[in-house]
N, C-alpha and C positions, 0 to 999 in steps of 0.2 A: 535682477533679484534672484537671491540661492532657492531652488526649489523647497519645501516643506515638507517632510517624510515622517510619518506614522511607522513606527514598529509596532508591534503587538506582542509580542512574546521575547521569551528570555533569548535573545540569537548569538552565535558566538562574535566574539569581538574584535576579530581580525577582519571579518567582511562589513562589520558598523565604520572599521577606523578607513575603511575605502570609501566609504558611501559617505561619511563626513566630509573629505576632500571634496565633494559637488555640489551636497545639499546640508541642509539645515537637518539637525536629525530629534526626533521628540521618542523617549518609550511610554507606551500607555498600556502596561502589560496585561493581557488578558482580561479586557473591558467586557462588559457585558453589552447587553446590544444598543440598552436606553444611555448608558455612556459613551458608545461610538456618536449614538444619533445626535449627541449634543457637541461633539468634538469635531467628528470628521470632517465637518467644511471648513477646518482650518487648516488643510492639508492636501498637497500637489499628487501625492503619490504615497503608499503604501505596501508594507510588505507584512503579511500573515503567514501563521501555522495552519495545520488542518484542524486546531485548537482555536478556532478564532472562527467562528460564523459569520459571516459577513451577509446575510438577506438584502431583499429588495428595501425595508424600509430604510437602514441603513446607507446604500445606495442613492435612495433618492434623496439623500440629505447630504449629500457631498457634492455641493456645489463647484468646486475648483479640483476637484479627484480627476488624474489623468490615467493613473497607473493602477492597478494591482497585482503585484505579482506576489506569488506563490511562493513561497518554502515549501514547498511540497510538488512529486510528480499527482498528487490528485488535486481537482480542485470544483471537488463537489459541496465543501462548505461557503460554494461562492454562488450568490444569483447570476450567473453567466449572462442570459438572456436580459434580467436589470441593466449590467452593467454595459452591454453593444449597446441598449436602445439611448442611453445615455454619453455615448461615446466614448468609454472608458477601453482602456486595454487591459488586457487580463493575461497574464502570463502563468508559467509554472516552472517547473527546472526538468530538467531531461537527464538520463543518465548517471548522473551521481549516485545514484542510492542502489545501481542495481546491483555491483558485487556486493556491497552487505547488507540487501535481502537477500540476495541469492542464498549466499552463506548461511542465514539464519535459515532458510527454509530447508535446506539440507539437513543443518543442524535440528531441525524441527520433526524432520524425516526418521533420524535414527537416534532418537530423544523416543520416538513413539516404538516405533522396531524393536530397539532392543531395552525398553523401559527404563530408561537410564533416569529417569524425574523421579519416578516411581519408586524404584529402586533405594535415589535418596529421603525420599521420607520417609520409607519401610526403614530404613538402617538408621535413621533418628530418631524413629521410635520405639528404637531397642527391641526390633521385632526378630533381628536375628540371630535364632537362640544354635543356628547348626545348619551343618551346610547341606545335612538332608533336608532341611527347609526350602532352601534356593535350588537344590538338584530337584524338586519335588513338584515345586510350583511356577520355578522361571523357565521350566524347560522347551515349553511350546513359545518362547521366544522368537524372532526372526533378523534375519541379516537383509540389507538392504542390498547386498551384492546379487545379483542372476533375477535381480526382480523386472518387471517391464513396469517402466515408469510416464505415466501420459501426464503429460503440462497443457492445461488450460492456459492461453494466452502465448504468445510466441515473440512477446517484444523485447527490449534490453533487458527483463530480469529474467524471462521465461527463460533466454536464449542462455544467459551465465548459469538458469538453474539446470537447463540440458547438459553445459560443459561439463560441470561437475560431477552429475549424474550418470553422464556417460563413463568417467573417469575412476568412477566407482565401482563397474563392473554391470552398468545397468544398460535394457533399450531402451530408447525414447522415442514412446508415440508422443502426439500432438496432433490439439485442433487451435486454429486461429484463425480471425476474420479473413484471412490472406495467406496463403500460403509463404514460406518462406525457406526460398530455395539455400541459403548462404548456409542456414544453419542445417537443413539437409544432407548437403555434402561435407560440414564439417565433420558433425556427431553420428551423419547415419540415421536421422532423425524419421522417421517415417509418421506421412501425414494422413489424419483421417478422420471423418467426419466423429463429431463431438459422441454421439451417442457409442461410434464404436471403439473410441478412448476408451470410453467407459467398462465397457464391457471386455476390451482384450485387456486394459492394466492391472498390474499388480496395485499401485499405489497412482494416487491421482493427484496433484497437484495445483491448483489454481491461484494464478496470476493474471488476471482478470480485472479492469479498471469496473467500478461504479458506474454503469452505465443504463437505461431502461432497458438495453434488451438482453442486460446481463443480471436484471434483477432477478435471485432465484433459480437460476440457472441449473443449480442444482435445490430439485424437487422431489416431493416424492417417487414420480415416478422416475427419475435419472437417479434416487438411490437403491431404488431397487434392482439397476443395473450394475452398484457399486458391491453388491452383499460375496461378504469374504473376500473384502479388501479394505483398503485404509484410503484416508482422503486426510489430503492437508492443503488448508488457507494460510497466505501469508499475501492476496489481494484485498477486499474488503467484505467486509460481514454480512452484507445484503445478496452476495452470490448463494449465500448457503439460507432452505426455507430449514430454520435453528429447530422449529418445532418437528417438522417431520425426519430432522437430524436425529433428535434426543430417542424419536421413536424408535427410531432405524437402529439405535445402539442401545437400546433395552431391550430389545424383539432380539438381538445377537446377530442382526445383519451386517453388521458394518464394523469391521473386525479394528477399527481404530480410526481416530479425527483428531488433528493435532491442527491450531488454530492461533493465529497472532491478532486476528480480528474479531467484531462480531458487530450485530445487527443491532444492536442501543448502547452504545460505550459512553463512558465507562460500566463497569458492572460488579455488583459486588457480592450479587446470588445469581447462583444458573442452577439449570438442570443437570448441566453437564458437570457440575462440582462432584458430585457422586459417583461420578463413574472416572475412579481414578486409574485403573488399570486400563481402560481403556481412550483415555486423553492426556493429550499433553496443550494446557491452555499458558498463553502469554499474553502481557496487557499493550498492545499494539507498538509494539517499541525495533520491531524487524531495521528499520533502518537507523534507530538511532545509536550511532557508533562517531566516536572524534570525527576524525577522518572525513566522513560522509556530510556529516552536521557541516565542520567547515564549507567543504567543497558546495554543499547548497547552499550555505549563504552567500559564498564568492559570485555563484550561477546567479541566485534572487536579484542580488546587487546590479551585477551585468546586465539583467533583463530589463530591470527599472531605468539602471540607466541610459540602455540602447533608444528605447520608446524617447525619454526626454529630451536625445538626440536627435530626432526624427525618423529613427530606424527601424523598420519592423524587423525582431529578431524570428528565427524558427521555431522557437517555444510561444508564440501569442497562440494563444487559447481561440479566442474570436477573432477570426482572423477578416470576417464580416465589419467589423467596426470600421478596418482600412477605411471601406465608402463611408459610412455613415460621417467619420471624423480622419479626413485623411490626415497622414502623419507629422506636416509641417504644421497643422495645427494646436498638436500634441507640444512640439518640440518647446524647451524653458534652455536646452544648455547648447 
């Protein structure tokens, strides 16, 4: 019998027309959780966005559920600990997305530096009446060239976001759970504990998974190490405590925050809406680019269907389950 596969979201259709060739494929596009909980026991395996919450209760109601894997490198919309106790696999994708966040966080870098967002709503608002105007007001502007730039995080996106940055004219400090010698000797990368990131960069970067000991991470007091400097997210929204963010850039400590995440998404009021000169906000879309989309779905496909083969790939999330459900018991293909 063809395996049974849930999609969840709109996925591009080159990695669905692969995954057809081995299973049975159903879309149930962005269910709510009381519609999963009456669907998903009709289903071998699954593939979700970070738009798809998948909890415990859900979980415990997917009696024949082998698989989940991830379109996404996070996979903090998933009851992890649910789904091992229940022998489920739980994958995600590696890799694919990191040149285009990398890119965007760059892009995000000198978007805030040289106010270029700004700049277009000023000039659509018929604000610019003379170019004493812009000699007058844009002058304390900055270049992102000869700045020292620390990256929170040093894994596949941190490391494309040093190439770049190096390539730009910039240092790269860095702190991360591990030191990482490769990118060291490529960029020159000099390593140092988190707080004196802080304190020697020009611009701070975080690329930082969702993790409890990265909750907040930046707080008030590691912003008060940031003052007369910029900080940009393009990890996730729970790194940054938003309230004592908003503080820090109305006191005029924190001379800019450029952000692709935040701490209760979607959103459609902030504090930070008002302070236009000094933020550039995007609504969480860093990786999504052609390119990239594809290449995670081919990745999601691959993982799903490694597990059904009986294989543990290198992207299982829980990697604990092995014992709980070893893998010939998983395998349908």
């Amino acid at each position: 019998m063809r395996p049974k596969v849930a999609v969840l979201f709109k996925m591009k259709s080159k990695p669905v027309e692969e995954l057809r060739k081995y299973a049975d494929v159903e879309f149930i596009l962005y269910p709510d959780v009381d519609e999963l909980k009456e669907r998903i026991g009709e289903f071998d395996a699954v593939i979700l966005s970070p738009l798809n919450p998948f909890p415990r209760e859900v979980i415990e109601r997917a009696d024949r559920l082998r698989v989940i894997s991830c379109h996404s490198a996070g996979y903090d919309h998933v009851d992890v600990k649910a789904a091992t106790e229940r022998g489920i696999y739980v994958t995600k994708v590696s890799g694919v997305l990191s040149e285009a966040v990398a890119e965007f966080a760059v892009g995000l870098t000198i978007a805030l530096l040289r106010k270029i967002a700004y700049s277009d709503r000023f000039i659509r608002a018929g604000k610019w009446d003379s170019h004493r105007t812009i000699w007058g007001g844009f002058k304390g502007i900055e270049t992102v060239y000869g700045k020292k730039v620390g990256i929170l995080g040093m894994g596949a996106i941190g490391k494309a976001i040093a190439r770049r940055m190096k390539a730009m004219g910039t240092e790269i400090l860095y702190w991360s759970r591990s030191r990482k010698p490769d990118i060291e000797e490529e960029v020159n990368a000099r390593y140092l504990p988190l707080d004196d990131v802080l304190r020697e960069s020009d611009i701070v970067i975080l690329a930082l998974p969702a993790l409890p000991e990265t909750y907040h991470i930046i707080n008030a007091e590691r912003l008060k190490l940031l003052e007369g400097k910029y900080l940009v997210n393009i990890g996730r929204g729970t790194l940054v405590d938003e309230k004592a963010l908003v503080e820090a850039i109305e006191e005029g400590k924190l001379k800019g925050y450029a952000s692709d995440v935040f701490e209760n998404e979607p959103i459609q009021e902030h504090e930070l809406f008002k302070h236009e000169w000094e933020t550039v906000l995007t609504p969480h879309y860093a990786g999504l680019s052609k390119e990239a989309m594809e290449d995670m779905g081919f990745q999601a496909v691959k993982n799903l269907l490694a597990i059904l083969r009986g294989e543990v790939p290198d992207t299982l999330v829980n990697r604990e389950v092995v014992e709980i459900c070893p893998p010939e018991k998983v395998r349908m293909l």
